[in-house]
Structure formats: C-alpha cells, structure tokens
C-alpha positions as CSV (number, residue, x, y, z in Angstrom):
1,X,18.0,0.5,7.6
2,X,18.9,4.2,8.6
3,X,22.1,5.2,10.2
4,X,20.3,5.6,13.6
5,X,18.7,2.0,14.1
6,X,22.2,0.5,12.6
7,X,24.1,2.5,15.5
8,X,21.3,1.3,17.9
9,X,21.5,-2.5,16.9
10,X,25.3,-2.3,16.9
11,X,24.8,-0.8,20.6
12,X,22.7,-3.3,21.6
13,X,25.1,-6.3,20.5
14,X,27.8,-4.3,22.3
15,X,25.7,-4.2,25.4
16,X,26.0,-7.4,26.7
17,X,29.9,-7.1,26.3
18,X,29.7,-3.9,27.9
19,X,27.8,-5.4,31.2
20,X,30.2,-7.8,31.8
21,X,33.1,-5.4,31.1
22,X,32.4,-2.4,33.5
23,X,30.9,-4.8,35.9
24,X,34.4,-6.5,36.2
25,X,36.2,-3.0,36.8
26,X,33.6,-2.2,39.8
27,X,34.2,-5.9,40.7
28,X,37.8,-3.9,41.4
29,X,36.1,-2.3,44.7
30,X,36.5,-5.4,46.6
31,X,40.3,-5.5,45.3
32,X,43.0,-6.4,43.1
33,X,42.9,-9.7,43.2
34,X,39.1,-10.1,43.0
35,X,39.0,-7.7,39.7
36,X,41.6,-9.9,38.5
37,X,40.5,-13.3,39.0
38,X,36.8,-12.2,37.2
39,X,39.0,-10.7,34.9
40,X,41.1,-14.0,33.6
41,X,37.5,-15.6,33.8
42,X,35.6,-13.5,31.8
43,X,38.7,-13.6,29.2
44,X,38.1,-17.3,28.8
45,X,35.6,-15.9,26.7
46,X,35.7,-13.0,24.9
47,X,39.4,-13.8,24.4
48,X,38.4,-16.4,21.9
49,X,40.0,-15.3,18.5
50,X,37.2,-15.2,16.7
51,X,35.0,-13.4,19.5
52,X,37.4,-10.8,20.3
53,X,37.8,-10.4,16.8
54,X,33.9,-9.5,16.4
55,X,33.9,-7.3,19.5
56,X,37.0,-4.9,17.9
57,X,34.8,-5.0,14.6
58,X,32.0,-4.1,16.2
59,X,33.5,-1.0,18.4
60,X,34.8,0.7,15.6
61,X,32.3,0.1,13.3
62,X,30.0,1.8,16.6
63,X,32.7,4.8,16.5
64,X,32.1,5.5,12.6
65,X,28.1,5.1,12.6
66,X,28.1,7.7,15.6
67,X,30.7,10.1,13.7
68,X,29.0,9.9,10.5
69,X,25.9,11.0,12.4
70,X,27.2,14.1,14.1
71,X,28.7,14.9,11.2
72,X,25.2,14.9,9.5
73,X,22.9,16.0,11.9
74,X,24.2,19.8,12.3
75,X,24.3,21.9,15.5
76,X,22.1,20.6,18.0
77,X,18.6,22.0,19.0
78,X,18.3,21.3,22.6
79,X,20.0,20.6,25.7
80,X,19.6,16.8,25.5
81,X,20.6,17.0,21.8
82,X,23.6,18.5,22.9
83,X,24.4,16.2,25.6
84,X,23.9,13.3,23.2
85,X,26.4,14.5,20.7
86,X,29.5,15.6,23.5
87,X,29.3,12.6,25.2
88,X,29.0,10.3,22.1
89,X,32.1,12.3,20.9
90,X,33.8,12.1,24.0
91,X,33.5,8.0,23.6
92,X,34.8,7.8,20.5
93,X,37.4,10.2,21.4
94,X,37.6,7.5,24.4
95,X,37.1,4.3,22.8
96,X,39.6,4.9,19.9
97,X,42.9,5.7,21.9
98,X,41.8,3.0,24.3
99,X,41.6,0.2,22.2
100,X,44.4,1.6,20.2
101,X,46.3,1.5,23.7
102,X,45.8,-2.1,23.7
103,X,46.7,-3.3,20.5
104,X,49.9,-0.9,20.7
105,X,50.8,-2.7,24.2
106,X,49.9,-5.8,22.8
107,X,52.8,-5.6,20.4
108,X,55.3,-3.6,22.1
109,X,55.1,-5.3,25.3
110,X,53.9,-8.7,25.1
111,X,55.1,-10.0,28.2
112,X,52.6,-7.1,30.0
113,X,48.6,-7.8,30.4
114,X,46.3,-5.4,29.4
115,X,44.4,-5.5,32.8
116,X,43.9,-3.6,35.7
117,X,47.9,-2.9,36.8
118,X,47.9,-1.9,33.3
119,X,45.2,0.5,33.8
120,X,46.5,1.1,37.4
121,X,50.2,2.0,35.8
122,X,48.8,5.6,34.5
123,X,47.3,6.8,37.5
124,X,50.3,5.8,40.0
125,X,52.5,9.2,39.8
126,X,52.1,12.8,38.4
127,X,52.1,13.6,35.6
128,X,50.3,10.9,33.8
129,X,47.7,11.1,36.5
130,X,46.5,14.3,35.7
131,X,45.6,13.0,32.0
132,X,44.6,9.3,32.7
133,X,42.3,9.6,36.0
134,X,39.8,12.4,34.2
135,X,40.0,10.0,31.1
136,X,38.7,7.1,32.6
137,X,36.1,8.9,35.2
138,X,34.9,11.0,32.1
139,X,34.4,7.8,30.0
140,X,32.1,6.4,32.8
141,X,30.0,10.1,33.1
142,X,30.2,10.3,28.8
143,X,28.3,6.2,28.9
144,X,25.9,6.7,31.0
145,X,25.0,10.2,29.9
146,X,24.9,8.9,26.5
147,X,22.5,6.4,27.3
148,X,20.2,8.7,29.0
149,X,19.9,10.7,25.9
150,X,19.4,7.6,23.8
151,X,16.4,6.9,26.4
152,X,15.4,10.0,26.9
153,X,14.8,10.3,22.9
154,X,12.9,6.9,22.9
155,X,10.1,9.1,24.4
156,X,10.5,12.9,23.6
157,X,6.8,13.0,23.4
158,X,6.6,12.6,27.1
159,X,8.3,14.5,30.1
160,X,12.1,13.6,30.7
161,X,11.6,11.3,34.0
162,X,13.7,11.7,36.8
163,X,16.2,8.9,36.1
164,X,16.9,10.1,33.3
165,X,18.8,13.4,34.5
166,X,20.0,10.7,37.5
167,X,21.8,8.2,35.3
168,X,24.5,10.5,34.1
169,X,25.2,11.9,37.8
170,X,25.6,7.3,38.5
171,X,27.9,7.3,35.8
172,X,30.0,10.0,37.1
173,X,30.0,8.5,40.7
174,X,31.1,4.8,39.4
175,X,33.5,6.5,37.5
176,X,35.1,8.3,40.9
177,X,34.8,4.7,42.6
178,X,36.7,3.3,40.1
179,X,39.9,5.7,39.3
180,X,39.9,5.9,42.9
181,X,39.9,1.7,43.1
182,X,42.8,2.0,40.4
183,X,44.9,4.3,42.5
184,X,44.6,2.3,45.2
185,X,46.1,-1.4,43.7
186,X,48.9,0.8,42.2
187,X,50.9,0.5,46.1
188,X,51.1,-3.4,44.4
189,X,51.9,-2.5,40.8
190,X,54.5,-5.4,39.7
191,X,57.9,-4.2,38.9
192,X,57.2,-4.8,35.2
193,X,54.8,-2.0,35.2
194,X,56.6,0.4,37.0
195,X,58.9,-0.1,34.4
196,X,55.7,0.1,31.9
197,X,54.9,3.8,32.7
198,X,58.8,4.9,33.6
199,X,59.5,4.0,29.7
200,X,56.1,6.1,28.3
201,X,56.1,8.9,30.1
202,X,59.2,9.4,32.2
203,X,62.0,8.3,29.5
204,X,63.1,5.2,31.0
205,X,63.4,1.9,29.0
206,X,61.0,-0.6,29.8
207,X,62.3,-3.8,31.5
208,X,64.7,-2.3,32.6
C-alpha cells in the first residue's frame, strides 16, 4: 500500500474521532456547561485505556505519514498542491504541541482536566492570547482546508466545484466561533486555572 492511501485510511479511522471531537467544542456555543457535560460523556469512551491509547497511535502515526510525504513530493505544482502541503504542515505543526500539551499537563498537573477551562486558560489575558487564539482558529481553517484539497484531488480531472473553495472559508468561520466561545467561559475559569496559566506564562507557581 503506498504512502498516500496509508495516510488516507489512517484519516479515515481518525474521522469518526474527529466528528465527535470538534462537534463537542462547537457544542461550547450554547456554553460551558453544555460543552462540558458532552465532554465527560463522550470521554466515557474514548477515555478507555486501550482506546485512547489507539487514537494517540494513530495521530502521530497520521503526522509522520503526512511529513514523510511533503518531504518526498518536492515543491508543489499548483495552487491546490500548495494549499494541501501548508495546511497539512500547519496540523502537524498543530497536532504535535497539542497533544504534547496534554500529556505534559497530564503529568505536571494532575489535579487539572484537560478540557475546555483548560483550553479557555490560554486565551483569558495578553499575552498568551496573542499566540493561543490564532493557534486554535488556524487549526480549524488548516482542517478544513486540508480536506478540500484531499477532495478536490479525488477528482482533478473535473472542475474544482464550488464547495470546494467554500469549505476552507467554514473552517475558518467555526474556528472564530469557537476561540471566541473559549473567551467567553474564561469570566468562569476556576481558581485552579488561573493559577494554571499564572505559573506558564506569567511566573507564578501553580496552586498557589
């Protein structure tokens, strides 16, 4: 099996994870506490050991397959080539620190959940802000721009249909709905991660 229908197999498994994933952060426009109750749901399952296990595998074995393949396929020859290639680098540029993120948390701070005042905790005060907030909305823009090239290349033999120059302009608009949803929980951000972000980026000493 080539590189290419490996990556694309390996996407697919990933997808279904994916759907529920981002469709629990938009569930975060109706509010905190409905993002996080679909949240502790959803993590009834993909929480199991094993599971979760699988899914990390299978994200960084994603991030290789797609860096191997840049690496490989030289400069790019067209506009959707190009688009392909940034936004797939962006996400692995995206994917690694964020998952890193988690396991780092995981064992530095036990007592804090990775979920959406986590995510809140780095877009509540300059400067982190001016980092974080373009980091998520750019991850949202670089998915769905991604997978418009993946389509679009599925039938380069035919014109590019419409959708497919609209999907990456959806991505970037969820992506403004749901920064913007993350700034606004962080006027309830427990205590705990206040202290979170003090002791990253402002020198303080979490728990304190």
């Amino acid at each position: 099996m080539s590189l290419r229908k490996l990556h694309r197999w390996n996407a697919g498994l990933l997808g279904a994870f994916l759907l529920f994933h981002l469709g629990n952060h938009l569930v975060i426009l109706g509010g905190i506490d409905a993002h996080l109750a679909v949240m502790e749901g959803l993590r009834g399952i993909y929480r199991i050991l094993p599971l979760e296990l699988a899914i990390f595998a299978l994200f960084f074995i994603q991030i290789l397959l797609g860096l191997i393949m840049v690496w490989r396929g030289g400069k790019p020859q067209s506009g959707w080539a190009w688009a392909q290639v940034l936004s797939g680098t962006y996400l692995a540029f995206f994917l690694l620190q964020h998952l890193g993120a988690i396991l780092v948390t995981r064992a530095m701070y036990p007592e804090l959940s990775t979920n959406s005042y986590w995510a809140a905790s780095v877009v509540s005060r300059a400067p982190a802000v001016f980092y974080f907030a373009p980091y998520y909305f750019l991850a949202w823009l670089a998915l769905f721009t991604h997978i418009a090239c993946a389509l679009r290349f599925r039938a380069f033999d035919r014109p590019a249909r419409p959708w497919h120059f609209a999907l990456p302009g959806l991505g970037g608009l969820l992506g403004l709905a749901v920064v913007a949803g993350l700034m606004a929980s962080f006027a309830d951000l427990p205590p705990a991660y206040v202290d979170y972000v003090d002791g990253l980026f402002f020198g303080g000493a979490a728990g304190e």
